[in-house]
C-alpha positions as CSV (number, residue, x, y, z in Angstrom):
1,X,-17.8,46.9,-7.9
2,X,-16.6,45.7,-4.3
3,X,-19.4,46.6,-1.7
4,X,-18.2,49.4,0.5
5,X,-18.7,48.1,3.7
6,X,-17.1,44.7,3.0
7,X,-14.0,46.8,2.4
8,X,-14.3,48.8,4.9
9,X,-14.6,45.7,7.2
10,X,-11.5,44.1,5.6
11,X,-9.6,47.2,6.3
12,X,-10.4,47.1,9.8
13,X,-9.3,43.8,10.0
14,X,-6.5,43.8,8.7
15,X,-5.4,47.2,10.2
16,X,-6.3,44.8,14.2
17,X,-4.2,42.2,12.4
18,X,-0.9,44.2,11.8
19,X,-1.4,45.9,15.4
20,X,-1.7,42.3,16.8
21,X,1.4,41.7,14.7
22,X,3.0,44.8,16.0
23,X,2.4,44.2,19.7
24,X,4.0,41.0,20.0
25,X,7.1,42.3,18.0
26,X,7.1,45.1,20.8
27,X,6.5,41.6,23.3
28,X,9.3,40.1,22.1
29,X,12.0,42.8,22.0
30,X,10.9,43.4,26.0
31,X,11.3,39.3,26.0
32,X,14.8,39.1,24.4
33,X,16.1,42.3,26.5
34,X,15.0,40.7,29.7
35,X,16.4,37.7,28.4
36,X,19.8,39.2,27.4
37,X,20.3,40.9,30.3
38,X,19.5,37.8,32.6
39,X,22.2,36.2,30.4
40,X,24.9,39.2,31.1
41,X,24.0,38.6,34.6
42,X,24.8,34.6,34.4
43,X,27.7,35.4,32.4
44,X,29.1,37.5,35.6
45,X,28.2,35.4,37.8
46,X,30.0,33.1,35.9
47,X,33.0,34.7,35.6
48,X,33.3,35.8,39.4
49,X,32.8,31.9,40.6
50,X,35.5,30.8,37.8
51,X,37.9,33.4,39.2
52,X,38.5,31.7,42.3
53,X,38.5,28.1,40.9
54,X,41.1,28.8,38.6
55,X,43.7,30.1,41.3
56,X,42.9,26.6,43.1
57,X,43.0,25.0,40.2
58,X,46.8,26.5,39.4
59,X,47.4,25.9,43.6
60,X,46.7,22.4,42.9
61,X,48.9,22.3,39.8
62,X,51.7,23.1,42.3
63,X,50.8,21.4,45.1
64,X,50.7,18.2,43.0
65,X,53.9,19.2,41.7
66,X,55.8,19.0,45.0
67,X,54.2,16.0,46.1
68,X,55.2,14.3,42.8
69,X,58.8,15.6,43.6
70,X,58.5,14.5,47.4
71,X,57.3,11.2,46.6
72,X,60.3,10.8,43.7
73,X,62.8,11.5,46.2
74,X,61.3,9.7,49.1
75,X,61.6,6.8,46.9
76,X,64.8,6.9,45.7
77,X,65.9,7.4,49.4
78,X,63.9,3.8,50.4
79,X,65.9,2.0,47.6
80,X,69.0,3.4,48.8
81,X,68.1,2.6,52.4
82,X,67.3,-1.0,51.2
83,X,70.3,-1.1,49.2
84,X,72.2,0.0,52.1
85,X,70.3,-2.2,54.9
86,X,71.0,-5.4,52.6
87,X,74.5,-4.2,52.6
88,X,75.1,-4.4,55.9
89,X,73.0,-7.5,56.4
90,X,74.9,-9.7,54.3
């Protein structure tokens, strides 16, 4: 049969094996917790620079808008100005 103590050392071996096991399991759940909440954190931080940016953005939408317009209507008023001035030049 199997010598007592070699099982008995084989046991205790294995039994510090499966505890080693066991504590970095416990390692990484504290690891991905940490890790999850530091991505939460990101994630609001995130969201409260983002904020502001899109209300500039949708400002800049608008602003671009009426300078389209403005510039549209500012030409059309040159080429009836040169129209006019070449008019009354002739």
């Amino acid at each position: 049969m199997v010598d007592q103590n070699l099982l008995t050392i084989f046991i205790a071996v294995t039994t510090v094996a499966v505890l080693i096991q066991t504590g970095i399991l416990v390692g990484f759940y504290f690891l991905s917790t940490k890790l999850s909440r530091q991505a939460d954190q990101a994630m609001d931080m995130t969201r409260n620079f983002l904020g502001p940016v899109q209300a500039t953005v949708e400002n800049l939408k608008a602003v671009t808008a009426r300078i389209a317009e403005f510039s549209s209507t500012t030409q059309e008023q040159l080429r009836q100005f040169e129209h006019w001035w070449k008019r009354r030049s002739a």
